[in-house]
C-alpha positions as CSV (number, residue, x, y, z in Angstrom):
1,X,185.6,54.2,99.6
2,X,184.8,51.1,101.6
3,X,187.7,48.7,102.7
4,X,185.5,47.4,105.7
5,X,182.6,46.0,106.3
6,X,180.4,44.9,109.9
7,X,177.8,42.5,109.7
8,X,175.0,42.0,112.0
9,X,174.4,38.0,112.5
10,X,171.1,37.3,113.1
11,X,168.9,38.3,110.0
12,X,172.0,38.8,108.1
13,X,174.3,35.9,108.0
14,X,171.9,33.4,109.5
15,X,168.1,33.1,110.6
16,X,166.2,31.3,113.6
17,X,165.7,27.7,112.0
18,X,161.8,27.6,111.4
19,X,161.7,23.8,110.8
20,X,163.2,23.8,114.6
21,X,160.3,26.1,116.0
22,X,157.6,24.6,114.5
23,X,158.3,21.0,115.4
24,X,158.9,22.4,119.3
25,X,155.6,24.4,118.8
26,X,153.6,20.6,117.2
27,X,155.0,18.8,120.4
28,X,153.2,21.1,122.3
29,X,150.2,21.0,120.5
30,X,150.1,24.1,118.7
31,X,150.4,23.1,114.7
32,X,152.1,26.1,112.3
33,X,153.9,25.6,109.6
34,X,157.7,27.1,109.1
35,X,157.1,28.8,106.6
36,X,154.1,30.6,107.7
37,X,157.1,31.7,111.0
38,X,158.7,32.9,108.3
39,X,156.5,34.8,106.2
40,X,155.4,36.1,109.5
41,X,158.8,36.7,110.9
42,X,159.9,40.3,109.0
43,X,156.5,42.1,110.1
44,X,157.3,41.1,113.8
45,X,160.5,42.6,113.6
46,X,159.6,45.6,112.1
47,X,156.7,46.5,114.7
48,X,159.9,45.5,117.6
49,X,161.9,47.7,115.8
50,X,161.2,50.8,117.4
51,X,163.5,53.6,119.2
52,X,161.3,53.3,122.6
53,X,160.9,50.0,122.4
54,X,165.1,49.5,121.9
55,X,165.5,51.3,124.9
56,X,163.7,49.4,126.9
57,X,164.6,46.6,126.2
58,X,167.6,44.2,125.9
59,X,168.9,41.8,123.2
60,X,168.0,38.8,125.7
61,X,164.3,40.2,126.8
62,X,163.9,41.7,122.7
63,X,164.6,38.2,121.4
64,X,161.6,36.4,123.2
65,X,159.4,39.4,122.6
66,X,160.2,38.7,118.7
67,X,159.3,35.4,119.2
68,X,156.0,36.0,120.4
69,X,155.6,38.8,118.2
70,X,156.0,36.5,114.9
71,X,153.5,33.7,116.6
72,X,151.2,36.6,116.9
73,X,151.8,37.8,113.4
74,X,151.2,34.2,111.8
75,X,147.8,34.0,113.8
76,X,148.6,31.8,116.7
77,X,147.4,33.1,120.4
78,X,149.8,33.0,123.0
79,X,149.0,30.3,125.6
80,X,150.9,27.8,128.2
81,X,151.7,26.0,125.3
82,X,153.6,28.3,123.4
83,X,155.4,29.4,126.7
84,X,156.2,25.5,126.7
85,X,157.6,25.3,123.2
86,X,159.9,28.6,123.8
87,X,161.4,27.9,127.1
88,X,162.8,24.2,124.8
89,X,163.8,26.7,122.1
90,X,165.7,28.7,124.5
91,X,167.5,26.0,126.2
92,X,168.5,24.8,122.7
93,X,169.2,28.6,121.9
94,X,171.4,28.9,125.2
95,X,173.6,25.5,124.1
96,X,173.7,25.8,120.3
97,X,172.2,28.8,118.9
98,X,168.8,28.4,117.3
99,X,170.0,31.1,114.5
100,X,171.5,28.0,112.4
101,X,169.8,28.6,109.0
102,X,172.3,30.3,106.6
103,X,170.9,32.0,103.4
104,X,172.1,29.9,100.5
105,X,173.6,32.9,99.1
106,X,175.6,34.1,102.2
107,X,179.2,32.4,101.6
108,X,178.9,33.7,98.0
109,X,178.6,37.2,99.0
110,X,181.0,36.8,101.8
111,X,183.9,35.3,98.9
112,X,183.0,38.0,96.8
113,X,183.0,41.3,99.2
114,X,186.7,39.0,101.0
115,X,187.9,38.5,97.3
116,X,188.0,42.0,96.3
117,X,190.1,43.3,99.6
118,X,187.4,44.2,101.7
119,X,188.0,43.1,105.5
120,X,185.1,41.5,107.6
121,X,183.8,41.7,110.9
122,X,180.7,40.9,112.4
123,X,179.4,42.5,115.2
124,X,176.2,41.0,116.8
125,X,173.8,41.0,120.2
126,X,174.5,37.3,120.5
127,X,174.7,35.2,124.0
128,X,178.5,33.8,124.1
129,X,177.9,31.1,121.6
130,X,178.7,33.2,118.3
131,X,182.4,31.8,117.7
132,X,181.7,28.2,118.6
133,X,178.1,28.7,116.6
134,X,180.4,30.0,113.5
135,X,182.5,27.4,113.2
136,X,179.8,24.8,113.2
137,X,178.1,26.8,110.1
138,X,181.3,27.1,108.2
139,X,181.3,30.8,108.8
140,X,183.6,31.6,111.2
141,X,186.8,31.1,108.2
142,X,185.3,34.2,106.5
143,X,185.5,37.0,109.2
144,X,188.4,39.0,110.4
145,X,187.1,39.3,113.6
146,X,184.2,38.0,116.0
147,X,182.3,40.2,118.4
148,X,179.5,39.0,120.4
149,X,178.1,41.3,122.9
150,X,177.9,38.8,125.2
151,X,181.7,38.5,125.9
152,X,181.6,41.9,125.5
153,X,179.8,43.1,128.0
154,X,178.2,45.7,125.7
155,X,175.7,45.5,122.9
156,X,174.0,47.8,120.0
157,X,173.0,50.4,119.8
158,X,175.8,51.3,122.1
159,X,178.3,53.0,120.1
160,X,181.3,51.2,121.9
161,X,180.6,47.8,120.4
162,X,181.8,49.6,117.0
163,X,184.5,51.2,119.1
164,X,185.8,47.6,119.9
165,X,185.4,46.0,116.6
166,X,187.1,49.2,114.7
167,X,190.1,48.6,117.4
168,X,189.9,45.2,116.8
169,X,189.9,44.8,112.9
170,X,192.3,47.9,112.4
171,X,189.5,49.8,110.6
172,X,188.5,53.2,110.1
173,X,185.4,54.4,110.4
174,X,185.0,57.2,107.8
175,X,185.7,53.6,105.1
176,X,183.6,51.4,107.2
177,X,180.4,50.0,106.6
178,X,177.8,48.6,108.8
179,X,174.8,46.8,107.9
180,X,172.3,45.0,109.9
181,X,168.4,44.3,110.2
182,X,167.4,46.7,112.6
183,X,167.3,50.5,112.5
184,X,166.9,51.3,115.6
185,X,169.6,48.9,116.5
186,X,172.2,48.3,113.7
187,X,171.9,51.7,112.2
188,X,171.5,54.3,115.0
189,X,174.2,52.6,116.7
190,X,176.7,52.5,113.5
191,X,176.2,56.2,113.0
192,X,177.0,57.2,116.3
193,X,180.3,55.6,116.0
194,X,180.9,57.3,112.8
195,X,180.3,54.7,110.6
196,X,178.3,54.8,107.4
197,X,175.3,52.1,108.0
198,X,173.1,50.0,105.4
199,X,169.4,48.4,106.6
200,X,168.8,44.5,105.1
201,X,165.3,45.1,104.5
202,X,164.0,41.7,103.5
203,X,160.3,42.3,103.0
204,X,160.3,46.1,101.8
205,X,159.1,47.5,105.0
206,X,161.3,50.1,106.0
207,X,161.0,52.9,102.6
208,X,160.4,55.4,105.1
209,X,163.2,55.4,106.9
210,X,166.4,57.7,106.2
211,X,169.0,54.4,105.0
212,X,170.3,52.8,102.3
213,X,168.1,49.9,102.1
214,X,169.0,46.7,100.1
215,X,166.9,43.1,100.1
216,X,169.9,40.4,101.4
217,X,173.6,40.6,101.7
218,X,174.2,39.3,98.1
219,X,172.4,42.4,97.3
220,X,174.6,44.4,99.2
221,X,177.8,42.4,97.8
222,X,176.3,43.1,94.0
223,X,175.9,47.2,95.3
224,X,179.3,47.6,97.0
225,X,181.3,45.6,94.2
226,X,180.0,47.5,91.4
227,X,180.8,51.1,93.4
């Protein structure tokens, strides 16, 4: 029985804002559309989304890899000008948070999952901006509790970010659920805390993996509501 449940942030509650890249990317010269980012975006993640590659790695040096990873992925060769376009994304990323796009079905699911008892927390890799970011989007009136690994000092796959947000929200973890968008990140990390861990698999690309795998979180409302 579930009575909690952890969200990951990025790729779960809110994406990088396409329209953003792509018009940093055209004043630098180099023309893609968002939506070709976006359609791109899922098969850079999943070839990130490796156990070596997690290790060696941090959220901060991961997130630019991604980046170049989806220009890659949408056909567009690295260059001075790219390197241009995402050192104004990150300055923009630093003050605001460039994951500002929120699925139009995310408060819905979060109302839904809230309305029948279940408490929520998110726990994310995020830079120090997630509470401030939150309440710009509206989110922050949904969640429990806040955790950004930045204030932290500690980030997934660690097992002690859970440890915190289980302390923090009054949770168990043999009734919590995690669910994120990486396996090697959001999943390995959850189980070694105890929890029980869900993958949002957006694009279909991770049936070979040992997890529960649903397509968005209104998915996973519509799955843990009818339990």
């Amino acid at each position: 029985m579930i009575d909690t449940v952890f969200l990951d942030a990025g790729g779960v509650l809110v994406n990088p804002n396409w329209d953003r890249v792509a018009a940093a990317l055209a004043r630098h010269g180099v023309a893609i559309s968002a939506a070709a980012l976006e359609a791109a975006e899922p098969h850079a993640k999943r070839q990130l989304d490796t156990g070596k590659a997690i290790l060696a790695t941090n959220d901060d040096t991961r997130g630019w890899l991604y980046f170049n990873l989806v220009l890659q992925r949408a056909g567009i060769a690295l260059s001075p000008a790219t390197e241009a376009a995402l050192r104004e994304l990150a300055q923009y990323h630093a003050q605001f948070n460039l994951w500002e796009s929120v699925p139009r079905e995310v408060p819905d699911a979060l109302d839904r999952l809230r309305g029948a008892g279940h408490r929520l927390v998110v726990v994310s890799n995020a830079n120090g901006t997630l509470r401030k970011h939150f309440a710009r989007l509206d989110l922050a009136r949904h969640f429990d509790v806040l955790i950004d690994s930045c204030d932290e000092g500690v980030e997934k796959p660690d097992p002690r970010i859970f440890q915190l947000a289980l302390e923090r929200s009054g949770a168990r973890p043999e009734t919590t659920l995690h669910a994120g968008d990486f396996y090697h990140v959001d999943v390995v990390g959850a189980r070694a805390a105890g929890l029980q861990a869900w993958l949002i698999d957006t694009a279909g690309l991770y049936a070979d993996h040992d997890v529960t795998r649903v397509p968005s979180l209104a998915a996973l409302a519509d799955r843990l509501l009818a339990a």
